[in-house]
C-alpha positions in Angstrom: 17.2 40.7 -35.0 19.8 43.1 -33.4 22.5 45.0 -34.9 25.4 44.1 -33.0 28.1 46.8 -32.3 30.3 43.2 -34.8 27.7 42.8 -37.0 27.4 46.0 -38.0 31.4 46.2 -38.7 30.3 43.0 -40.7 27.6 45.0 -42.8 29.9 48.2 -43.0 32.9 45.6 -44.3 30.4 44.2 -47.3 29.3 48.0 -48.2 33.3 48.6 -48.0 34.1 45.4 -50.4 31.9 46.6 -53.1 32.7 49.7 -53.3 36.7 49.7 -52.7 37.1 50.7 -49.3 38.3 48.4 -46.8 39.0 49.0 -43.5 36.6 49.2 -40.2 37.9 50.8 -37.4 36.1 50.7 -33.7 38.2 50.9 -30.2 38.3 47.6 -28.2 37.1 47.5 -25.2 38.7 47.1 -21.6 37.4 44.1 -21.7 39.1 42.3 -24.7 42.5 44.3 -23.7 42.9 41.0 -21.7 43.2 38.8 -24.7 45.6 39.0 -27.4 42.3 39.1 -29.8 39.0 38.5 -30.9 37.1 37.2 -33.5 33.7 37.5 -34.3 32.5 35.0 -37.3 28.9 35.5 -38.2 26.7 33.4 -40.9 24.8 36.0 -42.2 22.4 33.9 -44.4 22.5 30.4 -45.1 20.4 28.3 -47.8 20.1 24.6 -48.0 24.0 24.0 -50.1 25.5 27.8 -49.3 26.2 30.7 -46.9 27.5 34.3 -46.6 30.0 34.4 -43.7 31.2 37.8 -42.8 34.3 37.4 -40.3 35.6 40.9 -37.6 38.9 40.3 -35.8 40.3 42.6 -33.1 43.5 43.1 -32.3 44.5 43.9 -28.6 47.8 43.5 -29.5 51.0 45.3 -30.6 49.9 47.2 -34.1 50.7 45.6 -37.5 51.3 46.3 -40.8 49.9 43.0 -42.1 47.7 40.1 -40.9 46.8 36.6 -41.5 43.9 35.1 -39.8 43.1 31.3 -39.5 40.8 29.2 -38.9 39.9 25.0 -40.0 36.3 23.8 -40.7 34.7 20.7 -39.3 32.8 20.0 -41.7 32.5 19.9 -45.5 33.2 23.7 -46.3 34.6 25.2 -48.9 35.0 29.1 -49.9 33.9 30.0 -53.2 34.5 33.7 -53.7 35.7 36.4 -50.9 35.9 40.2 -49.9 38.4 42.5 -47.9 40.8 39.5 -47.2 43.1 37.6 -49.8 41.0 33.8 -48.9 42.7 30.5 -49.4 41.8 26.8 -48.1 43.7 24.1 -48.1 41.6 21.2 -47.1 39.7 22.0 -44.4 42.2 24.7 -43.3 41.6 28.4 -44.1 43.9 31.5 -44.4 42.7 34.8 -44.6 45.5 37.7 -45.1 45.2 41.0 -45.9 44.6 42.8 -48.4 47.3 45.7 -50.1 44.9 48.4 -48.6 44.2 47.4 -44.8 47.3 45.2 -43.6 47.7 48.3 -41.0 45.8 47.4 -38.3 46.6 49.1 -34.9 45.8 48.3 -30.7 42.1 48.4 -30.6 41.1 48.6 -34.2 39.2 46.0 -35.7 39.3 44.6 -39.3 36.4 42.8 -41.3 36.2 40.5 -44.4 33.6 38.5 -45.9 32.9 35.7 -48.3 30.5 33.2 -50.2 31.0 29.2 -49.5 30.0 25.6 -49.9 28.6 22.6 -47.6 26.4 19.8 -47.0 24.8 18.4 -43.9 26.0 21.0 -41.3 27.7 23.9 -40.9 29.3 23.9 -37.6 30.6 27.7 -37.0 34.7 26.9 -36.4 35.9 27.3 -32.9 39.7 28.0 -32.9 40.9 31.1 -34.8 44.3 32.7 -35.1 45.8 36.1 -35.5 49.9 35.9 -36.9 49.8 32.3 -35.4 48.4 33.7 -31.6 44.7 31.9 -30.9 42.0 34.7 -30.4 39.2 34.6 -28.0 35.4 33.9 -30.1 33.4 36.9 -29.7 30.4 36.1 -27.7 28.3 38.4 -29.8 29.1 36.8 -33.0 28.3 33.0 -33.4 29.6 31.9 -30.1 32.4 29.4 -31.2 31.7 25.5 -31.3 31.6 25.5 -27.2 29.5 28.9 -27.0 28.1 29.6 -23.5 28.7 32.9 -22.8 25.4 33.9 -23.1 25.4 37.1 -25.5 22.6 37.3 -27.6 23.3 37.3 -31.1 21.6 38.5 -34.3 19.3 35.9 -35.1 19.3 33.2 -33.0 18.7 30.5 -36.1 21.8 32.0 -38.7 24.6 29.5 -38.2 22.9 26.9 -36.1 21.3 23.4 -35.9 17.6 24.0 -34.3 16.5 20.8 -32.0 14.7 17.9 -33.0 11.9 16.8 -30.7 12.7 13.0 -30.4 9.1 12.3 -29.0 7.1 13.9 -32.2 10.1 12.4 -34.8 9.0 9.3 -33.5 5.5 9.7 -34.5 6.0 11.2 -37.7 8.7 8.5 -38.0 6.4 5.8 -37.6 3.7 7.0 -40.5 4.1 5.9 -44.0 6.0 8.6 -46.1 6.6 10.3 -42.2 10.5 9.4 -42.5 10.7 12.1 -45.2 10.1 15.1 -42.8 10.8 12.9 -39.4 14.1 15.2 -38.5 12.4 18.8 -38.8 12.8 20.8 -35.8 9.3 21.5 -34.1 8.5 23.5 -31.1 8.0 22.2 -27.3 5.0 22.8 -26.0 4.8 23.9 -22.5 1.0 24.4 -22.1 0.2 23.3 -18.5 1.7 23.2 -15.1 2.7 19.1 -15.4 4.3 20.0 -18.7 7.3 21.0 -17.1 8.1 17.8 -15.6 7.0 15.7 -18.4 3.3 14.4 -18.6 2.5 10.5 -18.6 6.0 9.4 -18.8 6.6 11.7 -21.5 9.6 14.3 -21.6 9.7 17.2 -18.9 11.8 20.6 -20.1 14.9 19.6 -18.4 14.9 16.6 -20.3 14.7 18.5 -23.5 17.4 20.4 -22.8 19.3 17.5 -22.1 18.4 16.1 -25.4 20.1 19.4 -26.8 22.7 19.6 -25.2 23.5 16.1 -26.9 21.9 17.3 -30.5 24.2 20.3 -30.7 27.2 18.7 -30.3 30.3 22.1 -31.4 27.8 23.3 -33.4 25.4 25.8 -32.2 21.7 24.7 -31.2 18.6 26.5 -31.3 15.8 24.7 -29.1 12.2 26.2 -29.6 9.4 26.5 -26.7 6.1 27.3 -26.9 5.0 29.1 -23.2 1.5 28.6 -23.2 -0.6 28.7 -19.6 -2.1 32.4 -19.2 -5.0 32.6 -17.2 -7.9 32.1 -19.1 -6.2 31.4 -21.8 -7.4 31.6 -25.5 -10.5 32.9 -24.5 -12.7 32.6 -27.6 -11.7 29.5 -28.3 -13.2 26.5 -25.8 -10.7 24.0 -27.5 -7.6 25.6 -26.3 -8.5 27.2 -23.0 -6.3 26.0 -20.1 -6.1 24.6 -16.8 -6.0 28.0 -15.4 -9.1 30.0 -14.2 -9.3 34.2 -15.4 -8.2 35.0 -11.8 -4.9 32.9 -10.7 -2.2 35.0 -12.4 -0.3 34.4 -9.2 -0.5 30.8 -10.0 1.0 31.3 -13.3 4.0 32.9 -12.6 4.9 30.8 -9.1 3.7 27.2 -10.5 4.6 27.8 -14.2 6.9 31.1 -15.2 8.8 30.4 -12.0 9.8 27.1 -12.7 10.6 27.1 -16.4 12.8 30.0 -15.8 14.8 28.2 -13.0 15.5 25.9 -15.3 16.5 27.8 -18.5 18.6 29.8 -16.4 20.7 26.6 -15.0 24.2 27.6 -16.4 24.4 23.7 -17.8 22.1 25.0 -20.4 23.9 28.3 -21.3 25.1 26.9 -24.4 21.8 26.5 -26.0 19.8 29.5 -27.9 16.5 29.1 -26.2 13.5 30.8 -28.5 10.6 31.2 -26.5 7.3 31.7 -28.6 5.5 33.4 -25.6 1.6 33.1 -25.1 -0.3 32.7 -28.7 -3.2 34.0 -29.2 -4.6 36.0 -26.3 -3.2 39.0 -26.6 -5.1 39.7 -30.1 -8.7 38.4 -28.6 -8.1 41.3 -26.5 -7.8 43.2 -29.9 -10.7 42.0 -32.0 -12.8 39.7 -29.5 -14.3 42.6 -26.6 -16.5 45.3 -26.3 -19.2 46.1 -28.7 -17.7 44.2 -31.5 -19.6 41.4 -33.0 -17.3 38.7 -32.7 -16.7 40.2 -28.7 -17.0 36.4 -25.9 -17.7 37.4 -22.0 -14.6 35.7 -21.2 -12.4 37.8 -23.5 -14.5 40.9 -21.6 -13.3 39.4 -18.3 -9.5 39.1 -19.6 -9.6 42.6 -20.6 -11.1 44.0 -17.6 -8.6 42.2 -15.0 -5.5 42.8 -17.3 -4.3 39.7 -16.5 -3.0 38.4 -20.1 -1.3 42.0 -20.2 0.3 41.2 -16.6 1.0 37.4 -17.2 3.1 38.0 -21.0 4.6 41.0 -19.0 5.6 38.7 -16.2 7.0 36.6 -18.7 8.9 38.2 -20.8 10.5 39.9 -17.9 11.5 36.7 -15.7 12.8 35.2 -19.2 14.3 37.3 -20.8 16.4 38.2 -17.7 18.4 35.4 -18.9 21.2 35.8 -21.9 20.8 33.1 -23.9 17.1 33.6 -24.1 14.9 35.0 -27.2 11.7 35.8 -26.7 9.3 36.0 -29.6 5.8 37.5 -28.4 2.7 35.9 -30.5 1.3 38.6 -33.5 -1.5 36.6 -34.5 -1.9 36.6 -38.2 -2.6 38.4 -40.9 -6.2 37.3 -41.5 -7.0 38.3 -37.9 -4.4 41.5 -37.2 -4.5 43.1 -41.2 -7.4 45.0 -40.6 -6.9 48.9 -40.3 -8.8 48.7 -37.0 -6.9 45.9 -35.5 -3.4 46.1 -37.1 -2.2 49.7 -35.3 -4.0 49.0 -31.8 -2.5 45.4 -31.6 0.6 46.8 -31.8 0.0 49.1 -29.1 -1.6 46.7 -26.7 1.6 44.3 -27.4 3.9 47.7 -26.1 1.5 47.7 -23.2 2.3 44.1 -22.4 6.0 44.6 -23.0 6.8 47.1 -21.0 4.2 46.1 -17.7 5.4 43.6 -14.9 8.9 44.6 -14.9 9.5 44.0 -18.5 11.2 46.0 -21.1 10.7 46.2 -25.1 14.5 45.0 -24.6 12.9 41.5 -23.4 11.6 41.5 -26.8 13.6 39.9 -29.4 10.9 39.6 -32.3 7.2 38.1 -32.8 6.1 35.3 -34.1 2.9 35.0 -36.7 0.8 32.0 -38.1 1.5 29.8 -35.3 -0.6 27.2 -35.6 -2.2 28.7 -38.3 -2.9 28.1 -42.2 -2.8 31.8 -43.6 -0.6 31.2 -46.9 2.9 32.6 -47.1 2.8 34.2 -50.2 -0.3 34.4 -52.6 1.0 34.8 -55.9 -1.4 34.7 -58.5 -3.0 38.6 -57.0 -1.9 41.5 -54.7 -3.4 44.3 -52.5 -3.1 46.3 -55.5 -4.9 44.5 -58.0 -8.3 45.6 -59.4 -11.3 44.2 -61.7 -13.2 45.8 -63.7 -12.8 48.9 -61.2 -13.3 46.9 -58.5 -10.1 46.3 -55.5 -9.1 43.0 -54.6 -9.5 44.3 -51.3 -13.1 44.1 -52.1 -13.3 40.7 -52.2 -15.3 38.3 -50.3 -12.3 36.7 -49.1 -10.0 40.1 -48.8 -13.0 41.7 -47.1 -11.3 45.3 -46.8 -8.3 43.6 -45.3 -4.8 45.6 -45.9 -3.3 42.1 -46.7 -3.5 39.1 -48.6 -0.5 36.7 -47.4 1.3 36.1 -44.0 4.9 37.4 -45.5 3.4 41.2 -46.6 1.9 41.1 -42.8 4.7 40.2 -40.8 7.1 42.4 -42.3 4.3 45.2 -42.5 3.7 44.7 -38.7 7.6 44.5 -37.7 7.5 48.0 -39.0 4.1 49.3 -37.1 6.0 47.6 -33.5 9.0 49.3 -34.3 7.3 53.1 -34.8 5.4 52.1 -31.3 8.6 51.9 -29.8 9.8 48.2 -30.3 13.7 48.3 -30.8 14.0 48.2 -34.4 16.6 45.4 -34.4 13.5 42.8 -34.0 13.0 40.1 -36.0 10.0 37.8 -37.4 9.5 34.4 -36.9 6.7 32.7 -39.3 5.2 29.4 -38.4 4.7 27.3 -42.0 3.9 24.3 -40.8 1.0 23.9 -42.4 0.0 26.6 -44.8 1.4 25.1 -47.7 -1.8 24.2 -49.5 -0.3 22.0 -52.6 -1.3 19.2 -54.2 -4.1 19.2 -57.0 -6.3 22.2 -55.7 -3.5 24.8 -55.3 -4.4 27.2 -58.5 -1.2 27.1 -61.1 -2.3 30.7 -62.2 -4.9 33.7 -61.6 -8.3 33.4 -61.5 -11.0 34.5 -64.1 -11.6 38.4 -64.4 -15.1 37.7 -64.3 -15.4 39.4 -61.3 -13.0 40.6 -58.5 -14.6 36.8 -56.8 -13.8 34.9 -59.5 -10.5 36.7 -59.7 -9.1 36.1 -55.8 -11.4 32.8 -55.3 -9.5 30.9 -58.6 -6.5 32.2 -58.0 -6.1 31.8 -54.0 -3.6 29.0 -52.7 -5.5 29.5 -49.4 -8.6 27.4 -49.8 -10.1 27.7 -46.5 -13.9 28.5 -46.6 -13.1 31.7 -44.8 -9.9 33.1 -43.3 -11.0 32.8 -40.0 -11.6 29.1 -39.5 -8.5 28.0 -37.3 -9.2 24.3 -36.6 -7.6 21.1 -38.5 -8.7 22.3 -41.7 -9.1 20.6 -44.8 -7.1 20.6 -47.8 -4.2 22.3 -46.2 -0.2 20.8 -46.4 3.1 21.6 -45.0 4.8 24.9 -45.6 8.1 26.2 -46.3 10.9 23.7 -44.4 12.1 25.6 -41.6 15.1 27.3 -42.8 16.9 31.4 -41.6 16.6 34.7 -43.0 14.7 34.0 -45.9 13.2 37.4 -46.3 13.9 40.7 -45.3 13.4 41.1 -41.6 12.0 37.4 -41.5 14.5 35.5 -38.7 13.1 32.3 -39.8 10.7 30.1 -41.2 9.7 27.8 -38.4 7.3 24.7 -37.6 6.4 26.0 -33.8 3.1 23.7 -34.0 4.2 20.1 -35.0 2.5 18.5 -37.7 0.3 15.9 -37.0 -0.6 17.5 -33.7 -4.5 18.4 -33.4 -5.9 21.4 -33.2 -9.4 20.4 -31.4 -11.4 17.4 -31.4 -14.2 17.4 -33.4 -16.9 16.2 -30.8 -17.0 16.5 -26.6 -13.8 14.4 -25.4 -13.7 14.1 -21.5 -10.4 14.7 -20.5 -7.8 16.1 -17.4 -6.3 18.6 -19.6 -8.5 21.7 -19.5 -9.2 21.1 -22.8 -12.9 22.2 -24.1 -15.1 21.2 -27.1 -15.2 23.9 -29.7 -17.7 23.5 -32.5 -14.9 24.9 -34.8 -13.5 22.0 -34.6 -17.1 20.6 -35.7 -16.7 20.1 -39.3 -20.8 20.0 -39.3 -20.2 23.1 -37.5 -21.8 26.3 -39.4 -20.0 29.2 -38.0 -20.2 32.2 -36.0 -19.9 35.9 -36.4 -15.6 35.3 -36.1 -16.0 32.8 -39.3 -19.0 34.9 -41.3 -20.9 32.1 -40.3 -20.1 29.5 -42.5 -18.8 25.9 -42.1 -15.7 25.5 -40.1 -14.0 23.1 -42.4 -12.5 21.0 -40.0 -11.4 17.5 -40.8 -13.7 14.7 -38.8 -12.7 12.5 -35.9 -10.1 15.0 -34.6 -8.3 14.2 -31.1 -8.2 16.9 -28.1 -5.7 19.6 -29.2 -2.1 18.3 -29.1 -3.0 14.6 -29.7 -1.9 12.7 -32.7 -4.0 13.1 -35.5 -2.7 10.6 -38.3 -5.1 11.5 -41.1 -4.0 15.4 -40.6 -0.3 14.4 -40.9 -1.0 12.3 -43.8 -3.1 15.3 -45.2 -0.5 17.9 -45.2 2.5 15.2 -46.6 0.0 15.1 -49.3 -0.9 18.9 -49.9 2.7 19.6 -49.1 4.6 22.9 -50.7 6.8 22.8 -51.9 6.0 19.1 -52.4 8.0 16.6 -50.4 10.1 13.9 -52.4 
């Protein structure tokens, strides 16, 4: 995500630790002359019993010669090993003083130290600091304090905070044998009609989500995931997930739908929260790889791209959300067995600027993308690269490669964060992976490469992916829960995510009447024997699926099974 004007005083102060130097210096601004001083704690990566913390503190002050900052933990905390500041705890209580090489620290210049620590359960970011016993202001570009509010973006949006647990789908998983084990994993909110706003058959509405939050959060900070999901004409070459709204009433969408959720999000009750907005999967790349004189080209994804109206509705969208501060939006990237190809992967980049920057909207609105979602492309395939060859012959090659540039969702995203970034994306974006269910464990996953008989036997055997071919997309068998969501776990990754919840179908697998806008797609057939997007062969769907979004017990049950890493 963004490199904050604190953050990067952070980065510089962790170059500066290793190699002996110590001190940052950057003017404060008018602004922060009011307060005595400021602090700006950041959790730069966090893993399930750890963290890296780095910590900037301003002084608006009279100058000094030395320093002690401090701060006290709420939780279990404890600092193991420290840079740039002489760290001691106490308890729960933390003193950081200065080193012999930066105690000078004058009006307006800035200071930053780091360090390594401890915790279990949660790690609430503290919300009372002090400089020489005087309490300083929380930055509102760093982590926000307990109370947060102000509205700054920050970094990434998941390092340092709790992400919201959707009470409706823990109860479902809840109630399933073995469900209790992932029951409190954040999932995303799916907003994908008009009635979803306010709550469909009793069920929870947005505000009532926030609400839900607001409570979850409680001093620590929250991240609350949505999934905005309405355009007209929506997923157009897939029947199961088309919407309610016909390829002409973008007006529709952004009075009945954007309109309304953004009212909402922008209610300052809600300022608190880090709202990630997954905006719009899927349609943007059927413009890519689904029109024209290609093979796998649908009249409906023609029509789309003729009256521009996915291209207006995102841009509408990003714009009227991300107008608001405490907003991140994530714009859909497909994956990488649909985007890796040479002649999809550079102009999908290029359509996604188009979108950005149409309607109002700026690449600023931008805060990442998001790939996989609701996908099963694995996250790493380990057992062969790009690269490999046999007997002469490239991986790339392959039946299942098929000339692809890519062979795992993790080389893609970061691949494509680079391509959005030369087309004019800021390069402080960040990825979001869905691994919800693109684990592919239990006792098919390969425990090594394949035979070299051929460069077949080579991918095929060694492949966690066992999907009868990359592009079938609907409840498919054999596959298990991903990586738990979790931040920063790769280089320009923002997070591993579950933005579609587990259990939820992706399609029913015959004709299911319904109010929803929800059509039958043979993909979802598991007699089903493909189509030019699948190289026709069978879909692999699992039988007597629900309509998409509907609780499908023997899918959840599946990917508990197939899970990896393997659930306890």
């Amino acid at each position: 995500m963004s490199r904050t004007r604190t953050s990067l005083l952070a980065a510089l102060a962790l170059v500066a630790g290793a190699s002996g130097a110590a001190l940052t210096m950057q003017p404060a601004s008018a602004a922060a002359a009011a307060v005595p001083c400021t602090v700006d704690y950041k959790v730069q990566n966090q893993w399930d019993t750890g963290f890296t913390a780095a910590v900037t503190v301003t002084n608006n002050a009279a100058a000094k010669s030395s320093w002690s900052v401090k701060w006290s933990y709420a939780g279990n905390q404890k600092i193991t090993s420290g840079w740039n500041a002489k760290l001691s705890q106490s308890g729960t209580a933390v003193t950081a003083a200065n080193e012999s090489y930066n105690g000078s620290l004058a009006t307006g210049a800035s200071v930053s130290f780091g360090f390594n620590g401890t915790y279990s359960g949660t790690n609430a970011v503290p919300t009372t600091f002090t400089l020489d016993g005087v309490t300083c202001n929380v930055d509102g570009g760093g982590s926000g304090g307990g109370g947060g509010g102000t509205g700054s973006r920050v970094d990434n949006p998941y390092a340092g905070a709790k992400v919201y647990v959707n009470p409706e789908w823990s109860a479902k998983a809840a109630a399933e044998p073995g469900g209790s084990r992932i029951s409190n994993q954040p999932t995303g909110v799916w907003l994908d009609r008009i009635a979803a706003i306010n709550g469909v058959g009793g069920g929870m509405g947005l505000r009532a989500h926030l609400d839900e939050a607001l409570k979850q959060k409680g001093s620590s900070e929250e991240v609350v995931q949505l999934v905005i999901y309405d355009l007209p004409g929506r997923d157009c070459a897939a029947l199961a997930s088309n919407g309610e709204l016909g390829p002409t009433e973008i007006d529709k969408y952004k009075t009945q739908f954007i309109d309304p959720i953004a009212a909402i999000l922008s209610d300052p009750k809600y300022a608190s929260l880090r709202i990630v907005n997954t905006i719009e999967i899927d349609s943007l790349p059927n413009l890519v790889t689904n029109t024209g004189s290609r093979a796998t080209a649908t009249p409906n994804c023609d029509t789309m791209l003729a009256n521009g109206n996915y291209v207006k509705g995102v841009g509408y969208a990003l714009a009227k959300l991300g107008a608001i501060p405490n907003v991140y939006n994530y714009l859909d990237a497909g994956h990488h067995g649909w985007l890796g190809w040479d002649d999809n992967f550079a102009p999908a980049a290029n359509l996604f600027k188009q979108a950005a920057t149409s309607e109002g909207a700026t690449v600023d609105d931008v805060q990442g993308f998001i790939t996989n979602t609701a996908n099963y492309s694995a996250l790493k395939e380990n057992n062969f690269t790009i690269n490999d060859t046999v007997n002469g012959t490239s991986v790339r090659q392959s039946k299942w490669v098929d000339w692809n540039r890519y062979v795992d969702e993790l080389s893609f995203a970061q691949a494509f964060r680079n391509q959005l970034v030369s087309v004019g994306f800021n390069s402080s974006i960040g990825m979001l992976i869905d691994t919800s269910r693109n684990g592919w464990g239990g006792t098919a996953r390969p425990t090594g490469p394949g035979a070299r008989t051929s460069v077949d036997t080579y991918v095929d055997g060694g492949r966690y992916d066992r999907r009868i071919h990359i592009g079938n997309w609907c409840n498919q068998a054999g596959a298990g829960l991903g990586e738990r969501p979790q931040a920063s776990p790769a280089a320009g990754i923002d997070a591993y995510v579950w933005m579609k919840p587990p259990g939820e179908s992706d399609g029913s697998s015959s004709a299911i009447p319904n109010d929803e806008g929800k059509g039958f797609d043979r993909m979802c057939d598991p007699t089903y024997t493909g189509n030019a997007r699948n190289g026709n062969n069978l879909s692999g769907a699992l039988p007597n699926a629900p309509l998409s979004g509907h609780w499908f017990s023997a899918q959840f049950q599946q990917l508990m099974q197939n899970a990896y890493p393997p659930l306890p």
